[in-house]
C-alpha positions as MATLAB code, in Angstrom:
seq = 'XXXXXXXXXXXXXXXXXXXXXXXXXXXXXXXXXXXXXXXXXXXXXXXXXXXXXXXXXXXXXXXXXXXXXXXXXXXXXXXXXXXXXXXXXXXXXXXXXXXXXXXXXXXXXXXXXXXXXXXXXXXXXXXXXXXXXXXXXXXXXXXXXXXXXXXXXXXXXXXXXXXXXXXXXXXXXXXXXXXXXXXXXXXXXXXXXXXXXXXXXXXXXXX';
ca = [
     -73.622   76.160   35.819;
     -77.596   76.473   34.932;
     -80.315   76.224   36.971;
     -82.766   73.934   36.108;
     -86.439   75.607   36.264;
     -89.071   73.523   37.626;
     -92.896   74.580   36.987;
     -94.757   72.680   39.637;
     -97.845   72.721   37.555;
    -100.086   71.296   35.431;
    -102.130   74.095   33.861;
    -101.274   74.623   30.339;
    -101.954   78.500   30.929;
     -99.001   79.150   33.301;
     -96.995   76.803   31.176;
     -98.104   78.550   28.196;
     -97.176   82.156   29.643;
     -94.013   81.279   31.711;
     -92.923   79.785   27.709;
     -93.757   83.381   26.526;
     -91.766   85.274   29.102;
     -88.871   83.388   27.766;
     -87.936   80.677   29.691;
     -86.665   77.169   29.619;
     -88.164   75.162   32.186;
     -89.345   71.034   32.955;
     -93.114   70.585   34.295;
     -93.758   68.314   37.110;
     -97.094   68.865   38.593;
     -97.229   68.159   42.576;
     -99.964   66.005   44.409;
    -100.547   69.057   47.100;
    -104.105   68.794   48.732;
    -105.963   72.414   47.663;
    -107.860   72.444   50.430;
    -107.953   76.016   52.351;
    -107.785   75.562   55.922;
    -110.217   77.356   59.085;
    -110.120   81.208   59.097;
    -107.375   81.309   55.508;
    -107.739   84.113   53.991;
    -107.584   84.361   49.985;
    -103.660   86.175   50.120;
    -102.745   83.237   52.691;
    -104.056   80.827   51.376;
    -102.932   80.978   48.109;
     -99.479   81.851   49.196;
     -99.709   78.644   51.691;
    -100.270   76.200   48.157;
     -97.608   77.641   45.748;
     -95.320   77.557   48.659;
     -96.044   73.640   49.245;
     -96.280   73.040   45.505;
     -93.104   74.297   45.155;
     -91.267   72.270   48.067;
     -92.866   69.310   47.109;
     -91.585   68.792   44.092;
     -88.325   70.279   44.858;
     -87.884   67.495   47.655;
     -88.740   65.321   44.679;
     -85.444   66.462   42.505;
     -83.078   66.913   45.346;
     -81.321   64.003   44.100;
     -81.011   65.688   40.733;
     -77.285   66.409   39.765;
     -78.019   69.886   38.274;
     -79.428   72.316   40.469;
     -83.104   73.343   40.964;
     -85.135   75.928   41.177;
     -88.889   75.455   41.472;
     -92.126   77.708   40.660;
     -95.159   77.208   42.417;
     -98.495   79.217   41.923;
    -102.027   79.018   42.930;
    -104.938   81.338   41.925;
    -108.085   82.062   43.898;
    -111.214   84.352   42.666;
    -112.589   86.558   45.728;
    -116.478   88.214   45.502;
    -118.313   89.345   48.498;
    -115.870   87.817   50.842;
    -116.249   84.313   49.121;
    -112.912   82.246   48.158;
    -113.936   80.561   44.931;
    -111.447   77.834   43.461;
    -112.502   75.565   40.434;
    -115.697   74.477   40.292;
    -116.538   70.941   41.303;
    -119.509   70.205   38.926;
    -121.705   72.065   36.642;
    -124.047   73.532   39.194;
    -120.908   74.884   40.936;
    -119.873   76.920   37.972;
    -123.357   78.244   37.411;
    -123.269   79.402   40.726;
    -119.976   81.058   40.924;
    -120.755   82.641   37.120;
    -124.161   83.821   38.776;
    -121.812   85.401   41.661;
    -119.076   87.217   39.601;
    -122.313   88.434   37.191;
    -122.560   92.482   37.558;
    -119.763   92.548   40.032;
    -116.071   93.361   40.282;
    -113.927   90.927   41.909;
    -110.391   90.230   42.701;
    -107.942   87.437   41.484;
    -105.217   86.191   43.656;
    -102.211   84.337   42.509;
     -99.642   83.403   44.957;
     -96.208   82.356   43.453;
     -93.060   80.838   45.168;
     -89.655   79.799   44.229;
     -88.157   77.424   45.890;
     -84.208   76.817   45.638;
     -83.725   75.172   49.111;
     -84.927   74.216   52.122;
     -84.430   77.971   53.839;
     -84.471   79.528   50.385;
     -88.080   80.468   49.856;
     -89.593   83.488   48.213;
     -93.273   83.959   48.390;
     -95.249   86.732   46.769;
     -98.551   86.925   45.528;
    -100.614   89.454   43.013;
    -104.135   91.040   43.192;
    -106.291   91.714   40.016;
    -109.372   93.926   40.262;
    -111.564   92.276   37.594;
    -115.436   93.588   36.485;
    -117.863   91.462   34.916;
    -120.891   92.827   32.857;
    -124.593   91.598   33.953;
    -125.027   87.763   32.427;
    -128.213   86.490   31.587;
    -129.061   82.902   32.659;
    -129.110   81.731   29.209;
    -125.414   82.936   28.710;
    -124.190   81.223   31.919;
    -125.883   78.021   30.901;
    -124.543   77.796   27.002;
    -120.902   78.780   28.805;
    -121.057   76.213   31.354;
    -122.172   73.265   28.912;
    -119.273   74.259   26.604;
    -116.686   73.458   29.131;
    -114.531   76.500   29.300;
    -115.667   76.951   33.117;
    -114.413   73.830   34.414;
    -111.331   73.662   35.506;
    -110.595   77.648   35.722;
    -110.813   79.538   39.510;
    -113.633   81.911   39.568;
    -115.131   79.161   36.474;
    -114.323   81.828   34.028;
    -111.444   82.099   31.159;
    -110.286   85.971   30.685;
    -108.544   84.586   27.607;
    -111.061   83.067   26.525;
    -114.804   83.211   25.381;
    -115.676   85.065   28.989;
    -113.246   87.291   27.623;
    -116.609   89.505   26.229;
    -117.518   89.627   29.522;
    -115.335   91.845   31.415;
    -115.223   95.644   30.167;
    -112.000   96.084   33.022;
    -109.517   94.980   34.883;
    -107.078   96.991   37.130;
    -104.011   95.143   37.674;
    -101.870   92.246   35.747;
    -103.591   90.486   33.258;
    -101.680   87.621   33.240;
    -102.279   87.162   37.092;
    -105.875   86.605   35.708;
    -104.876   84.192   33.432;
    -102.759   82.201   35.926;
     -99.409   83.542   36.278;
     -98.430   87.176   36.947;
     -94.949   87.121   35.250;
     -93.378   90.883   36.800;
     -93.763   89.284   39.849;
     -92.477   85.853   38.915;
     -89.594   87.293   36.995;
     -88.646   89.364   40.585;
     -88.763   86.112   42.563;
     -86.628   84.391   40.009;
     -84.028   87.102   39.894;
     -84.368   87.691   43.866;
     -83.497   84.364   44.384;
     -80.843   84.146   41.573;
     -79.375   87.304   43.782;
     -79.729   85.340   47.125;
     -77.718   82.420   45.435;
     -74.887   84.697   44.010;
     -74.428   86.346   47.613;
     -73.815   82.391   49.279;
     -70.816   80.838   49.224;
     -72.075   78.047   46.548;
     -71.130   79.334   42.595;
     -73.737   81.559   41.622;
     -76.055   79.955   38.496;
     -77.947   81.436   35.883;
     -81.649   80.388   34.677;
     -81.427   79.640   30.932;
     -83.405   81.729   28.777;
     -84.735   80.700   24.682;
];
């Protein structure tokens, strides 16, 4: 029997990547409030939202007849000790861009797979990423284009910012959303976890 994969999200990016990697999977974004709590850290607190993602939606399909296996993920941006999410307006990507500009920074992506109630595996992936000096000019003509807007950090690697960042040490796709090495050892952890129980072990389904 197969495993249905669950990507509780709605970015197009991870969907987008977690497609490349090979898999077959259903999207079902969860209604998880993103906001960090007192004295979270960026590691914590990321790990702390794909973990909730995750068993939200998988309380969602616990009726399902086919069983379920759920991804969630969460990326943060950290400079100077500052956790920055998406921006909330214009201004607030202008400031974060004016932030990151001349700086290196790190992206964290927490991920979690969820297959039950007490089977839970949480990870979560650091990028070193260095942006080149921006003039004002460039930050304004990227912010009224759009890109920023609903990217962490208010930056697109993949995208026009892409210009803007001479290095990164560490996954690229964790910068882009979704570090798939470490999503692929969660998946196969928990695949291993499942084979081990008494239930008949199941198989995600790969194109």
């Amino acid at each position: 029997m197969n495993s249905t994969l669950i990507l509780a999200s709605a970015s197009p990016r991870r969907r987008e990547l977690l497609a490349q990697a090979g898999y077959l999977f259903e999207v079902q974004a969860s209604s998880v409030d993103e906001s960090r709590r007192s004295g979270e850290d960026a590691i914590r607190f990321a790990t702390r939202l794909a973990r909730e993602k995750a068993q939200e939606v998988f309380a969602l399909r616990q009726s399902s007849a086919d069983p379920t296996l759920v991804l969630g993920a969460d990326t943060v941006v950290v400079c100077d000790g500052e956790i920055l999410g998406k921006p909330v307006d214009a201004a607030d990507a202008t400031r974060m861009l004016l932030l990151l500009s001349g700086r290196t920074h790190h992206v964290v992506t927490g991920v979690a797979v969820v297959a039950g109630e007490l089977l839970v595996e949480v990870a979560a992936e650091v990028t070193q990423v260095t942006v080149r000096t921006l003039s004002p000019q460039e930050i304004a003509d990227y912010v009224v284009g759009g890109e920023p807007m609903d990217k962490a950090g208010a930056y697109a690697i993949q995208g026009y910012a892409a210009r803007w960042i001479p290095r990164i040490s560490g996954c690229y796709f964790n910068v882009v959303g979704l570090p798939l090495a470490l999503v692929a050892s969660l998946l196969e952890g928990v695949e291993f976890r499942l084979a081990s129980q008494t239930i008949p072990a199941r198989s995600l389904s790969l194109g």
